[in-house]
PDB file of N, CA, C and O in Angstrom:
ATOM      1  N   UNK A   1       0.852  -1.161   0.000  1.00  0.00           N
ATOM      2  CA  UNK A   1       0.000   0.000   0.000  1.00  0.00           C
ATOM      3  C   UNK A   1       0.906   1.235   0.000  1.00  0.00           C
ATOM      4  O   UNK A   1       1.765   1.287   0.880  1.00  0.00           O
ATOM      5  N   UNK A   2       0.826   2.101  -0.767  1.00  0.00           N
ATOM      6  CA  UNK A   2       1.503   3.510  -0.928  1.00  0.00           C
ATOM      7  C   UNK A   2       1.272   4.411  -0.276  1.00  0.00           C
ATOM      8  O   UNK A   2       0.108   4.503   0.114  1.00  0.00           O
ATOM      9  N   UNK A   3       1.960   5.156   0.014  1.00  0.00           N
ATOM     10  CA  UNK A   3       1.697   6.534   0.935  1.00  0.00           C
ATOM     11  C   UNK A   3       0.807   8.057   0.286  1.00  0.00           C
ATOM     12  O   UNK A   3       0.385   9.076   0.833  1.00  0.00           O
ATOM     13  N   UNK A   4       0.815   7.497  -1.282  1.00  0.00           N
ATOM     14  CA  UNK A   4      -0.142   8.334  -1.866  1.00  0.00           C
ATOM     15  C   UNK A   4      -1.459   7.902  -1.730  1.00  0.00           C
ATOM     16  O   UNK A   4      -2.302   8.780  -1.548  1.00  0.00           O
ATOM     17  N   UNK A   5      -1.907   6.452  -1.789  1.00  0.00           N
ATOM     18  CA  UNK A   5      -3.177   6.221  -1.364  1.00  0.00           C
ATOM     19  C   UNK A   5      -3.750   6.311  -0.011  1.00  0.00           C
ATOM     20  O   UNK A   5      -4.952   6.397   0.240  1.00  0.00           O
ATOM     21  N   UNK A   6      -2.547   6.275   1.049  1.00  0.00           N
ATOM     22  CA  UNK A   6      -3.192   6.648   2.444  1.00  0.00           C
ATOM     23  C   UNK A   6      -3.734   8.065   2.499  1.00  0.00           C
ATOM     24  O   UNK A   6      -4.769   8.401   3.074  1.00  0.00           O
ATOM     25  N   UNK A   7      -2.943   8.819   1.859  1.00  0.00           N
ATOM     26  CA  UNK A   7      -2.788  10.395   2.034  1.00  0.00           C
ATOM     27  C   UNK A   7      -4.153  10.565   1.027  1.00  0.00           C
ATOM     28  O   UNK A   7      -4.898  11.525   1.226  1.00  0.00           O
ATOM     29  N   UNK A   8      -4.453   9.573  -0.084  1.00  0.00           N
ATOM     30  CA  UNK A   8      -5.670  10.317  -0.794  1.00  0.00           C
ATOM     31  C   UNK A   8      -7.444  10.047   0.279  1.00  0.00           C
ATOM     32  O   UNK A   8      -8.463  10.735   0.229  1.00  0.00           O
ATOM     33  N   UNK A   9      -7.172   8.892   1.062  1.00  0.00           N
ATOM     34  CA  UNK A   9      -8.142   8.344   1.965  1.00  0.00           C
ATOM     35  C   UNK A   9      -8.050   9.076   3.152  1.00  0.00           C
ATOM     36  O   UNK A   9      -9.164   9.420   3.545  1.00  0.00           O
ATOM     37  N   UNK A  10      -7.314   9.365   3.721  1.00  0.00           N
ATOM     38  CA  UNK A  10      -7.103  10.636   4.636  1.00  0.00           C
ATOM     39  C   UNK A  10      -7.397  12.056   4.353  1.00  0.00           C
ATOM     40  O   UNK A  10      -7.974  12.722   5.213  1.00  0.00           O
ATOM     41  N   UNK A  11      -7.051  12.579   3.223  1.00  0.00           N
ATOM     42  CA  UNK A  11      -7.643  13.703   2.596  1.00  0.00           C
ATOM     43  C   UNK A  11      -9.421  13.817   2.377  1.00  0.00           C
ATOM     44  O   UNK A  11     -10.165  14.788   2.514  1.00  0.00           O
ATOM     45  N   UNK A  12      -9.682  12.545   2.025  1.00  0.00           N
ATOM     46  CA  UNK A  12     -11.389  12.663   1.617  1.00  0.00           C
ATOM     47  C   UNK A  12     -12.091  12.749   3.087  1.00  0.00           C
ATOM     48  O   UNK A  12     -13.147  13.299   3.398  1.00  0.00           O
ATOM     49  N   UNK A  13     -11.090  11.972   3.949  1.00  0.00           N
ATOM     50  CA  UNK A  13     -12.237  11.864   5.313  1.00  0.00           C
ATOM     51  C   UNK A  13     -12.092  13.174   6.088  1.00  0.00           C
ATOM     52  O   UNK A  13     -12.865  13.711   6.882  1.00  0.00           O
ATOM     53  N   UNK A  14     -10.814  13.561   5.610  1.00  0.00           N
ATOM     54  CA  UNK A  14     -10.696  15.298   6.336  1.00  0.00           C
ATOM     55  C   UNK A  14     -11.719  16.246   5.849  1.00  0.00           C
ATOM     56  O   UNK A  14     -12.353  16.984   6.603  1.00  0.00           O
ATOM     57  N   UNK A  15     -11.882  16.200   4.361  1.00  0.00           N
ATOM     58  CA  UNK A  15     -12.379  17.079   3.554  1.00  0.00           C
ATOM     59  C   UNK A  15     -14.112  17.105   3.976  1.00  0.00           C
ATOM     60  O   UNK A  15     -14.799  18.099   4.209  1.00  0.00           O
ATOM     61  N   UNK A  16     -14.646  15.226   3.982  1.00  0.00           N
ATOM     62  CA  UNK A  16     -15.705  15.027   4.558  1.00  0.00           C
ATOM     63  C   UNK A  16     -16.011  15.734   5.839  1.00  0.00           C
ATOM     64  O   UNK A  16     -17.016  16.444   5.808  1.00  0.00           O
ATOM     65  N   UNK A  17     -15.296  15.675   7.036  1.00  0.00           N
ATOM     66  CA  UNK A  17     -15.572  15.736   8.258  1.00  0.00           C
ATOM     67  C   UNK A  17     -16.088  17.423   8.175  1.00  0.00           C
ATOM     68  O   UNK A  17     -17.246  17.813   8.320  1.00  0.00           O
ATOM     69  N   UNK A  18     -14.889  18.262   7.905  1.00  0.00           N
ATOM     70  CA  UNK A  18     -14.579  19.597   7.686  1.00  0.00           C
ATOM     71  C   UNK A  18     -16.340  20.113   6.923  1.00  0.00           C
ATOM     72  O   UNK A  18     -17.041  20.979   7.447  1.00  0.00           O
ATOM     73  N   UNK A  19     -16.750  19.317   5.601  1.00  0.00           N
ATOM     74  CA  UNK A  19     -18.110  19.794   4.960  1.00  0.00           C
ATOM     75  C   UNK A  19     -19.074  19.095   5.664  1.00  0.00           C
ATOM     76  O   UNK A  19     -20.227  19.422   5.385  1.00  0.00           O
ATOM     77  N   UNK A  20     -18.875  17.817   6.890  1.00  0.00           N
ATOM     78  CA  UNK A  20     -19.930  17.693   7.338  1.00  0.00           C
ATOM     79  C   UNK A  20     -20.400  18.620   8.965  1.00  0.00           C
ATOM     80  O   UNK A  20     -21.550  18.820   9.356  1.00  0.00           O
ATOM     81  N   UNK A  21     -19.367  18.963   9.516  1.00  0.00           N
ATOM     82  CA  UNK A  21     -19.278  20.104  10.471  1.00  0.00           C
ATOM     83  C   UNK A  21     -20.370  21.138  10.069  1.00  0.00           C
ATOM     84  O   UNK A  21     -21.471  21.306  10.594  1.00  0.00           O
ATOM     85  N   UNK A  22     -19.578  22.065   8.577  1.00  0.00           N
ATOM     86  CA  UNK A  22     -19.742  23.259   8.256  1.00  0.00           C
ATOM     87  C   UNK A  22     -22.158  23.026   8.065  1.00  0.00           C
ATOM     88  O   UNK A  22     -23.017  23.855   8.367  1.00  0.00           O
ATOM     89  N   UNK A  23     -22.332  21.613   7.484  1.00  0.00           N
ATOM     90  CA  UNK A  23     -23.345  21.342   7.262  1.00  0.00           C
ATOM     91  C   UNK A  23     -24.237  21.255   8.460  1.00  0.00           C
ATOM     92  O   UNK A  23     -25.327  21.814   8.578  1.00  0.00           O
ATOM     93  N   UNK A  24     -23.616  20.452   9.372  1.00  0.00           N
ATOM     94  CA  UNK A  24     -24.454  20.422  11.001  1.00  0.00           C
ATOM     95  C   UNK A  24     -24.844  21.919  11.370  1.00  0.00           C
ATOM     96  O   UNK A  24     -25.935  22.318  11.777  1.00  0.00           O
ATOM     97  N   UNK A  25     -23.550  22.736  11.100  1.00  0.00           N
ATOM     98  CA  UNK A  25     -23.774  23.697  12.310  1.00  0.00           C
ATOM     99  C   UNK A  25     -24.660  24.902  11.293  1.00  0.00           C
ATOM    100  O   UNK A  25     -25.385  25.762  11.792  1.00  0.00           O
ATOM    101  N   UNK A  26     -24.472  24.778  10.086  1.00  0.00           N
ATOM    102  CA  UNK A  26     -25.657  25.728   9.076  1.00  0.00           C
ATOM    103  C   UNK A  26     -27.313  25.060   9.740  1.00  0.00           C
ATOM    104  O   UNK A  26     -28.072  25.922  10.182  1.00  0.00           O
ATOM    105  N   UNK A  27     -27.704  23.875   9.776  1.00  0.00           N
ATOM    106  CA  UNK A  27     -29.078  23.398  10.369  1.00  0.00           C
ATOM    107  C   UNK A  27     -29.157  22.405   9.154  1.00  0.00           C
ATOM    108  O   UNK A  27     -30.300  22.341   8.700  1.00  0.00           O
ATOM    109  N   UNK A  28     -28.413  21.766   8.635  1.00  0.00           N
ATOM    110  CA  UNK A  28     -28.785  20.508   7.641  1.00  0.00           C
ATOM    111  C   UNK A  28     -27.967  19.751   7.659  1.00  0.00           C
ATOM    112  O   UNK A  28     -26.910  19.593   7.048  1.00  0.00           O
ATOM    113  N   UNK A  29     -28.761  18.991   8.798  1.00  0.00           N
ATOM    114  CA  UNK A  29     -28.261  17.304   9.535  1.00  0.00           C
ATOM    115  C   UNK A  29     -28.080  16.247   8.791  1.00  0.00           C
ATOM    116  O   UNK A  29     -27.342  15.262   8.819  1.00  0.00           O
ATOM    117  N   UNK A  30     -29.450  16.924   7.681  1.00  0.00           N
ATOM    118  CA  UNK A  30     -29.879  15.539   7.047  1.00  0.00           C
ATOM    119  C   UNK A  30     -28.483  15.213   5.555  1.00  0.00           C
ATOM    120  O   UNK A  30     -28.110  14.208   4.950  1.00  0.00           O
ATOM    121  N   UNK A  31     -28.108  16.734   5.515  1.00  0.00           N
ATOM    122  CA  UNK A  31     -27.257  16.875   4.202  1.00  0.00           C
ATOM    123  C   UNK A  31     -26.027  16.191   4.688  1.00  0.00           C
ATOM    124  O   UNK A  31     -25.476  15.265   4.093  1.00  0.00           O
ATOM    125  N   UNK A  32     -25.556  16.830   6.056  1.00  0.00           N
ATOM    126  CA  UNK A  32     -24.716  16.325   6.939  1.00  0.00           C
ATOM    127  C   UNK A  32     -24.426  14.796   6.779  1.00  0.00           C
ATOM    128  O   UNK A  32     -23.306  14.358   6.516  1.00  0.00           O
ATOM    129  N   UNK A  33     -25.249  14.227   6.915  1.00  0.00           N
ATOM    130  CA  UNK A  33     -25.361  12.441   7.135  1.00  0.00           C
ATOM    131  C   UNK A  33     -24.845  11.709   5.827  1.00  0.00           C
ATOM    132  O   UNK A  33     -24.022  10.815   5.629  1.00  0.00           O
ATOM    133  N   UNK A  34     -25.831  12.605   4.868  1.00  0.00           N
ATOM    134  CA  UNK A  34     -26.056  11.767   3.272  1.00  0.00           C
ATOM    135  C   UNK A  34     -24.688  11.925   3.051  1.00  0.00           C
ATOM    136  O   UNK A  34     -24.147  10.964   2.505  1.00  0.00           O
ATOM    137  N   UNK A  35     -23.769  13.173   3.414  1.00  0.00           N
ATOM    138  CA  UNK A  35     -22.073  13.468   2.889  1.00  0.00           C
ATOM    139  C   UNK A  35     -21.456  12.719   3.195  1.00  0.00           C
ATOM    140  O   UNK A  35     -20.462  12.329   2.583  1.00  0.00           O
ATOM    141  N   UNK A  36     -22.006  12.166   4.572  1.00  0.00           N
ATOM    142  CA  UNK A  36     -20.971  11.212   5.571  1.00  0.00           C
ATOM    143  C   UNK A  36     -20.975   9.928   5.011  1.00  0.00           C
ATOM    144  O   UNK A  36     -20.094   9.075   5.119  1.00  0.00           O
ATOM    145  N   UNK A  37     -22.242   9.845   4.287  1.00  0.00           N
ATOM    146  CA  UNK A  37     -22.737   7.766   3.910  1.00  0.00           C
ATOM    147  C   UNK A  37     -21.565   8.219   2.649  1.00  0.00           C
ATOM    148  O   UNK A  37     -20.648   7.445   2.375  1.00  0.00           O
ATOM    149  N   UNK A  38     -21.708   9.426   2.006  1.00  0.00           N
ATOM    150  CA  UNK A  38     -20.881   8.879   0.344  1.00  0.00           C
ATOM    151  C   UNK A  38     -19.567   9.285   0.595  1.00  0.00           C
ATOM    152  O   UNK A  38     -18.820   8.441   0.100  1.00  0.00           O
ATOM    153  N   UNK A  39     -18.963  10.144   1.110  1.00  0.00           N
ATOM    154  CA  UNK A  39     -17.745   9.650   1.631  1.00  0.00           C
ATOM    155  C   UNK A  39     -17.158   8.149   2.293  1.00  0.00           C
ATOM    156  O   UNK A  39     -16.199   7.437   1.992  1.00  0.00           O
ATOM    157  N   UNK A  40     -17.814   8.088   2.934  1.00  0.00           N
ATOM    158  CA  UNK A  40     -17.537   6.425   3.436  1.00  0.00           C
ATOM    159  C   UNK A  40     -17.892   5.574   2.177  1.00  0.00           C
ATOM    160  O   UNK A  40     -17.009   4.766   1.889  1.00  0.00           O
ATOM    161  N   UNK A  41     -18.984   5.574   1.363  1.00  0.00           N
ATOM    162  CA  UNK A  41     -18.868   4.860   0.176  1.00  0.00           C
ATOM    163  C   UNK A  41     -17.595   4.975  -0.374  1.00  0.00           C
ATOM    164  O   UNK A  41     -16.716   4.118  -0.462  1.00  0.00           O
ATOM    165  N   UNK A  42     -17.603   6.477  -0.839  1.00  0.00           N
ATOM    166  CA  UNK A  42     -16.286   6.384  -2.032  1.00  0.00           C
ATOM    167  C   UNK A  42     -15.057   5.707  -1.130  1.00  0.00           C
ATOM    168  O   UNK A  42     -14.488   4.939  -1.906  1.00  0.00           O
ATOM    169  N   UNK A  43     -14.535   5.666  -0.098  1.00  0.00           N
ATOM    170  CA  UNK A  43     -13.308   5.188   0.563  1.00  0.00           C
ATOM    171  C   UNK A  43     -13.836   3.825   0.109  1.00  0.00           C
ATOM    172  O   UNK A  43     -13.310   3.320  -0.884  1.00  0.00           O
ATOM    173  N   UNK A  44     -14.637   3.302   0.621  1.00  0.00           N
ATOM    174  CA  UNK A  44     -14.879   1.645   0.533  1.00  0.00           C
ATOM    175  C   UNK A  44     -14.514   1.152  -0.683  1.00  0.00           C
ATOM    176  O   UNK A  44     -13.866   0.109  -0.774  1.00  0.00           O
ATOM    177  N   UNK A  45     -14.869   1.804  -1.651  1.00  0.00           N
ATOM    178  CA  UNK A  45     -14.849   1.401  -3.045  1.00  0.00           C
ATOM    179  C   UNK A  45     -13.342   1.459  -3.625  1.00  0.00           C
ATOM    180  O   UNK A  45     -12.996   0.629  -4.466  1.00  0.00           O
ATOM    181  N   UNK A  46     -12.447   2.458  -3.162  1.00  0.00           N
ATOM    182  CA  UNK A  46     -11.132   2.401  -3.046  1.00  0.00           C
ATOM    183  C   UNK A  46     -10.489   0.909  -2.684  1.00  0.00           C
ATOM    184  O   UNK A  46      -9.952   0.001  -3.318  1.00  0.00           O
ATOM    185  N   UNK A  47     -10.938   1.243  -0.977  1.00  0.00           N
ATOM    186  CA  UNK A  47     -10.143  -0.213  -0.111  1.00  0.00           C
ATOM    187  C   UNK A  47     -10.766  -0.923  -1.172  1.00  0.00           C
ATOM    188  O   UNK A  47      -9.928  -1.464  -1.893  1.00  0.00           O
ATOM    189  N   UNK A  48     -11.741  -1.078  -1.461  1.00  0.00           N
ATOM    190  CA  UNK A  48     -12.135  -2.830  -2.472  1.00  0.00           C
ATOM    191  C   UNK A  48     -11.573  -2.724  -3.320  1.00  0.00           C
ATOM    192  O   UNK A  48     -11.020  -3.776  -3.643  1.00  0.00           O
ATOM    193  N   UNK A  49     -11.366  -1.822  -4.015  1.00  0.00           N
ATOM    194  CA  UNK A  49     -10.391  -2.110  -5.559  1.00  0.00           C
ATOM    195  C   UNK A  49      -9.102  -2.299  -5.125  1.00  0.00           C
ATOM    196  O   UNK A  49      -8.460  -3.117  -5.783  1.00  0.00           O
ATOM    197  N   UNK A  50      -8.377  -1.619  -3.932  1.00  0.00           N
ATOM    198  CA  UNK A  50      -7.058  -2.068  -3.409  1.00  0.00           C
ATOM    199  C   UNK A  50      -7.188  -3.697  -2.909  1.00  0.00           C
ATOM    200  O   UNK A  50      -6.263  -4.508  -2.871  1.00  0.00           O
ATOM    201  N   UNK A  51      -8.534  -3.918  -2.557  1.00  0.00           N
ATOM    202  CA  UNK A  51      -8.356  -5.516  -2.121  1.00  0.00           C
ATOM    203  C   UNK A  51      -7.833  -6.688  -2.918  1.00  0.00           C
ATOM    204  O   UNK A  51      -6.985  -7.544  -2.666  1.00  0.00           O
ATOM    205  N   UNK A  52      -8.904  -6.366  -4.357  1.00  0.00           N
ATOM    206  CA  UNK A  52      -8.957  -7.111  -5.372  1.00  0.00           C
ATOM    207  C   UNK A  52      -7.639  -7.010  -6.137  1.00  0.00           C
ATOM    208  O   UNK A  52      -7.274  -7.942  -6.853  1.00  0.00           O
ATOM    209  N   UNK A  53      -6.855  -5.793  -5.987  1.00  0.00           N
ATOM    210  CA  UNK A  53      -4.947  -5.925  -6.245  1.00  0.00           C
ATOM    211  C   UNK A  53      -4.230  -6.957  -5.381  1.00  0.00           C
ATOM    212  O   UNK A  53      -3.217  -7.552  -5.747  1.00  0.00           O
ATOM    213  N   UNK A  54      -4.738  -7.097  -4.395  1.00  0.00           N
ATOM    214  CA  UNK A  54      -4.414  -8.064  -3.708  1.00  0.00           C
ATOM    215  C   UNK A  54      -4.423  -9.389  -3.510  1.00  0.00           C
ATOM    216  O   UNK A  54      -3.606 -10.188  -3.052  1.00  0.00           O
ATOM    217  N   UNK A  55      -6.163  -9.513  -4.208  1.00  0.00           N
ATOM    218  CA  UNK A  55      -6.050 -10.812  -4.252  1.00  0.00           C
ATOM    219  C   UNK A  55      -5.430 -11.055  -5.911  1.00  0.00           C
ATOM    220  O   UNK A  55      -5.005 -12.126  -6.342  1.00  0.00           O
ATOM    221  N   UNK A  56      -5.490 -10.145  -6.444  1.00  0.00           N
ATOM    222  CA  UNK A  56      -5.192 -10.709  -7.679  1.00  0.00           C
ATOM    223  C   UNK A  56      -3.534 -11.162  -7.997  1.00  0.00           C
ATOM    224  O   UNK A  56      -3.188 -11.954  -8.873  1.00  0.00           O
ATOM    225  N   UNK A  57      -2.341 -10.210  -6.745  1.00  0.00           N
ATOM    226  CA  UNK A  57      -0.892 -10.619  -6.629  1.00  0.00           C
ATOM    227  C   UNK A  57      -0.950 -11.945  -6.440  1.00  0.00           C
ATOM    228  O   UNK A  57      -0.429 -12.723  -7.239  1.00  0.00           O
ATOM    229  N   UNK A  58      -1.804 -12.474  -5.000  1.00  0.00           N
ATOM    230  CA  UNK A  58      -1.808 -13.494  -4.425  1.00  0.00           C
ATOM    231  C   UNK A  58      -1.738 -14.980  -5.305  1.00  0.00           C
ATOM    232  O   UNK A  58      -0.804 -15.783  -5.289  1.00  0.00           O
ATOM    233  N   UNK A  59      -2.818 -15.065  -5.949  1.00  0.00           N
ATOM    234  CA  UNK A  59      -3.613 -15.384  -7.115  1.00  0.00           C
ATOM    235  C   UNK A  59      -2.329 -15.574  -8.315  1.00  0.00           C
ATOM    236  O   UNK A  59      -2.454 -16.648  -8.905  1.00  0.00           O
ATOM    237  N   UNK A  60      -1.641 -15.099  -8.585  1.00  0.00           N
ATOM    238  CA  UNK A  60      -0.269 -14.711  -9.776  1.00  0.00           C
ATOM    239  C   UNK A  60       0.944 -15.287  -9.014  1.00  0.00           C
ATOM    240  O   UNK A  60       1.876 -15.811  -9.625  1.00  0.00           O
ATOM    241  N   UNK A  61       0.916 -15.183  -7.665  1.00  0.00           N
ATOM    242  CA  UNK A  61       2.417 -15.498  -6.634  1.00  0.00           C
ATOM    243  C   UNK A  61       2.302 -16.994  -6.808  1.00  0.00           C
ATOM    244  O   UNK A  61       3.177 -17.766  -7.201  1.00  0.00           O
ATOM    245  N   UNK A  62       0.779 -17.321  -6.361  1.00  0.00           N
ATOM    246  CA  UNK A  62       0.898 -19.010  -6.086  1.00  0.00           C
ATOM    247  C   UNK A  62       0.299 -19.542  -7.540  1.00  0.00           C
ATOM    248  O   UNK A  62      -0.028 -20.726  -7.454  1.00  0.00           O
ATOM    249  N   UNK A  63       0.189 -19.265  -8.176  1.00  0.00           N
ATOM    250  CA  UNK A  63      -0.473 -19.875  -9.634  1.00  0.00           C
ATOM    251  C   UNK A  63      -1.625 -20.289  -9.278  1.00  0.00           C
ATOM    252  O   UNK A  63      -1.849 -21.479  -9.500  1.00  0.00           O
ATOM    253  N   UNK A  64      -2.297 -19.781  -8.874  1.00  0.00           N
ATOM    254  CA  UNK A  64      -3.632 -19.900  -8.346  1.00  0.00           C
ATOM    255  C   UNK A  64      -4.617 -20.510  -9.710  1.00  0.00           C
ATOM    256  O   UNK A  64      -5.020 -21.650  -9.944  1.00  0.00           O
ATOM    257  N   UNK A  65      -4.740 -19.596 -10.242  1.00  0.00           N
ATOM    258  CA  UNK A  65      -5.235 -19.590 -11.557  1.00  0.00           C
ATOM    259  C   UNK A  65      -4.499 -19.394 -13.228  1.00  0.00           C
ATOM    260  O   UNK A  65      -5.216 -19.437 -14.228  1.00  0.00           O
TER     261      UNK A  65
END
């Protein structure tokens, strides 16, 4: 795992937190929340495509397939 992909998953959850703050404290909780679910989506979807690099080394190391 690279230090550019930590730093890009760390950046989104900063960026999230920072627009979900600014959203709470304007009076839209609800906008607040929905930012929070698709931020956490988009990271997930990252880690899973980093997973599937993984299994796919694994998979190539042992002649899996």
């Amino acid at each position: 795992m690279s230090l550019d992909f930590i730093l890009k998953v760390a950046g989104i959850g900063l960026l999230v937190a920072i627009l979900a703050m600014v959203l709470s404290e304007a009076g839209k909780k609800e906008q607040a929340q929905l930012l929070t679910i698709a931020g956490v989506v988009v990271v997930l979807t990252m880690v899973m495509q980093k997973i599937d690099e993984l299994f796919t080394v694994v998979r190539t190391v042992f002649k899996l397939f």
